[in-house]
N, C-alpha and C positions, 0 to 999 in steps of 0.2 A: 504493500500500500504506500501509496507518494502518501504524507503527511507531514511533511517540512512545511512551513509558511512558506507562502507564494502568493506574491502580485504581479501580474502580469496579462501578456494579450497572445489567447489563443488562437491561431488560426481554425477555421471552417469554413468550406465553399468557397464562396470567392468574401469571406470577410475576413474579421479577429473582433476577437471578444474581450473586453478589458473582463477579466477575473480577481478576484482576491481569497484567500483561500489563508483561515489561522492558523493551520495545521495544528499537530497534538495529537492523539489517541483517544480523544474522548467521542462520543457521540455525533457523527456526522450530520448535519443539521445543511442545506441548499437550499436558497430563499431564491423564490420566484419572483418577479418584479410586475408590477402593474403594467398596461400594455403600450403606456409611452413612458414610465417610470424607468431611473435609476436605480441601482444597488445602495444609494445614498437614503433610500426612506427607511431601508431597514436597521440601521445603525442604535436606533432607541433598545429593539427587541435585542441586539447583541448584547447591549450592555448590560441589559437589564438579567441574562441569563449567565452574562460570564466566560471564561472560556477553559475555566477546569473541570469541567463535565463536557465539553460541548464542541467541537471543533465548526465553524463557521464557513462556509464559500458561497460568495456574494458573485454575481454577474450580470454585467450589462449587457440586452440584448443589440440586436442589431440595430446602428443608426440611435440608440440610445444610450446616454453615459458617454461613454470615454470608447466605445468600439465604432467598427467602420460601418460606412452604410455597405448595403448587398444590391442583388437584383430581387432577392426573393426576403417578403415580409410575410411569409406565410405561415399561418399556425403548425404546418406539418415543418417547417425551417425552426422553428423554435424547440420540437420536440427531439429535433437532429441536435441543439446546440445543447440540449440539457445531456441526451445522451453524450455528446462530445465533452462536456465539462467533465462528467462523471466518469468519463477514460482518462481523460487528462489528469485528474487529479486522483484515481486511483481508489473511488468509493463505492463500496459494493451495494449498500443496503442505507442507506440515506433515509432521515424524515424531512420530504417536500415541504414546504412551508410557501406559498403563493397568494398574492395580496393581489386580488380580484382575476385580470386577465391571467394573470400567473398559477391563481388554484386551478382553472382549465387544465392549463398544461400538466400541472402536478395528478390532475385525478385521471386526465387520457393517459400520461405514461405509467401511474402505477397500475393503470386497469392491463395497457400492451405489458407490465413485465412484471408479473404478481409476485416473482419469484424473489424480485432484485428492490423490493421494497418495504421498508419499515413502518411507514406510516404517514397518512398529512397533515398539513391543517392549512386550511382555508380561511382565509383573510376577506370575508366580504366578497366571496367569488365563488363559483362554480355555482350559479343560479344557475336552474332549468326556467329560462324564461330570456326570452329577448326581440328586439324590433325586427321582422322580417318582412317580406313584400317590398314593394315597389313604395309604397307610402313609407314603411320605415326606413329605406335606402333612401329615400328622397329627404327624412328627415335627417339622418345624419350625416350627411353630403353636405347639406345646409348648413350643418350648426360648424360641420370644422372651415368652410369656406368665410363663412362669419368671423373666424378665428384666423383665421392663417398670417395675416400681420402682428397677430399676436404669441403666434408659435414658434416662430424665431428665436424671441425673446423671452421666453420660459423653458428652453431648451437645457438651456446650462444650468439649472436649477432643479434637475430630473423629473420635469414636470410634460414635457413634447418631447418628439422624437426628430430627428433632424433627414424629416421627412416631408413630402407638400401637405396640402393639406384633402388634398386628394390620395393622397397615401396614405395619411393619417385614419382617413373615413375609411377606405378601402378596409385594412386591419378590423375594424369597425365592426362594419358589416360582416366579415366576416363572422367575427367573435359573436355576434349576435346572432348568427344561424346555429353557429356551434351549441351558443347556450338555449338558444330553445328546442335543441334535436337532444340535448346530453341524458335526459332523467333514466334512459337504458344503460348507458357509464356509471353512472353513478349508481343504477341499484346493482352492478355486477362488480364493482369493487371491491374486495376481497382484504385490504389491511384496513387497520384500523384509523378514521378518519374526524379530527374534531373541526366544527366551523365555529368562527367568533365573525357574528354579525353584528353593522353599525345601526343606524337607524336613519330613515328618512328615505330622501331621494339623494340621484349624485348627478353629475354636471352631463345634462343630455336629458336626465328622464325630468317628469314631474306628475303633479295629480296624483301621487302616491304607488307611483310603478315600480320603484323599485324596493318596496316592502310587499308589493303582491309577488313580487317575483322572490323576495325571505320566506316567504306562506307557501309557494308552492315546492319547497322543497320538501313540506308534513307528508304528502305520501311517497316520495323518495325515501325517508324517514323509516316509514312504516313497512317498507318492503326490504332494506337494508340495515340490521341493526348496528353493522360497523359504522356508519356513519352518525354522530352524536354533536350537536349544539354544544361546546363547552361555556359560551357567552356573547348574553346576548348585550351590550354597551349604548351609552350613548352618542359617542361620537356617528359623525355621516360615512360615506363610504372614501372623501376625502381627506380626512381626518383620521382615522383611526392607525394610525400605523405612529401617528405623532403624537396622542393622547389615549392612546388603550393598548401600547403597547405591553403592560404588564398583561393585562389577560392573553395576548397572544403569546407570552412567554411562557405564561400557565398550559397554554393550549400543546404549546410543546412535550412540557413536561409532562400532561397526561399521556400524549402521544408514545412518550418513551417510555414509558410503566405499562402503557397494553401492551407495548410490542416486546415487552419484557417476559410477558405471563403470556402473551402467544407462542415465544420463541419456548418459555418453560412447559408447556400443552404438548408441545410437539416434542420435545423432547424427553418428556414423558410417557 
C-alpha cells in the first residue's frame, strides 16, 4: 500500500488531477467533491476527525481546483478518476465520503465494486429525484447562462468549475437524469451507507424541491436497510460542509464501526 503523504497531480486521459493524500495507516477515508466544488470545502471535516485514526485523500476533479480541464466532463470520466486515484494511491477498501454531486459517484462505484468497498456517507446527495425533460434542461441552461460572468470569478474559491457555462449546465443535466433514474443503485447497494441531510432548497431548485426530493429517498429506505439517515441539520445544501461539518465526521465514524462488525460477521 502507497501510504506516505503525497500532494501532487495525477495524470488521467488526457488530464491530471491535483490530489492530496495524508498518508499513515489509519483508516482510509476519499472525499468526493460537489460537482463544481474543490477539495478545499472538505478541510473542516478533516480536522474535525484528525489524522491518527484516519488517513485522508482529497481530489480535485476535472477543470476544478488546481487540475486540468479534459474533453470529457462526464459522470462515467469521474468514476474513471476515482478509480484512478484509488491505484495511485494504493487503497483497497476506502469509506467514500461525497458532498452532493460527489455521493453519486460514491454510491454508483461502490454499487460496480461491492467487493472493494467499506462504506459511504452522503453529504446532501445521492437524491433519487431530479429536473429532466426538455423544461428542466431548458431551466438549467438558463440559470448557468445567467451566471456565466459570474463563474469566472468564483472559480478560485472552489465554488465553479473552469468551464463555460454551457458546460457547466451540461454536467447538470446530466446529474439530474442520473439522480432521478438512481432509487435501483441505491436499493442494490450492498455496504453500509449513512446520509447527513441539510435542509431547504439549494441554488437552482425552489418551492421546496429539494426536500421533496430528502422525502423521497423513505422508500429507498424501506427497501434497503444498509442505507440509514445518520442526521438530519440545519444548515442548506450550501452550507453544510462549512457549518455541520461535525455530524459529517460523526457520519464517518458510524461508517467505520458497521464496517467493523460487517468485516467481524464474515469472519465469523
Amino acid at each position: 500500500m502507497t501510504n506516505s503523504p503525497w500532494t501532487g497531480m495525477l495524470p488521467i486521459d488526457d488530464t491530471a488531477l491535483a490530489v492530496t493524500d495524508t498518508g499513515g495507516t489509519g483508516t482510509p477515508v476519499v472525499y468526493l467533491n460537489g460537482a463544481y466544488a474543490s477539495q478545499r470545502h472538505w478541510k473542516p471535516t478533516i480536522a474535525a476527525l484528525g489524522t491518527d485514526q484516519w488517513r485522508h485523500i482529497t481530489y480535485d476533479e476535472r477543470a476544478r481546483g488546481r487540475s486540468r480541464t479534459s474533453s470529457d466532463y462526464s459522470f462515467e470520466g469521474t468514476l474513471r478518476d476515482l478509480d484512478a486515484v484509488l491505484r495511485a494511491r494504493g487503497v483497497a477498501r476506502p469509506i467514500l465520503v461525497g458532498w452532493s454531486y460527489g455521493a453519486f459517484i460514491g454510491m454508483y462505484w461502490a454499487h460496480r465494486h461491492p467487493d472493494r468497498i467499506a462504506g459511504v456517507v452522503n453529504v446532501d446527495g445521492a437524491l433519487p429525484a431530479g429536473l429532466t425533460g426538455p423544461e428542466g434542461h431548458a431551466r438549467i441552461r438558463m440559470l448557468f447562462r445567467r451566471m456565466r460572468l459570474v463563474l469566472p470569478l468564483v472559480a478560485p474559491f472552489g465554488l465553479a468549475a473552469r468551464m463555460s457555462a454551457d458546460e457547466h449546465a451540461d454536467v447538470n443535466i446530466e446529474l439530474n437524469e442520473i439522480a432521478a433514474a438512481c432509487a435501483p443503485v441505491l436499493e442494490r447497494v450492498t455496504c453500509p451507507v449513512r446520509y447527513v441531510l441539510a435542509t431547504g432548497d439549494s441554488l437552482g431548485s425552489r418551492d421546496g424541491e429539494h426536500e421533496q426530493a430528502r422525502t423521497a429517498l423513505e422508500p429507498v429506505f424501506a427497501k434497503n436497510p444498509n442505507l440509514q439517515v445518520s442526521a438530519k441539520v440545519t444548515s442548506n445544501h450550501g452550507a453544510i460542509l462549512r457549518k455541520d461539518f461535525r455530524a459529517v465526521a460523526q457520519a464517518v465514524r458510524e461508517i467505520a464501526a458497521a464496517a467493523d462488525r460487517t468485516a467481524d460477521r464474515r469472519a465469523g
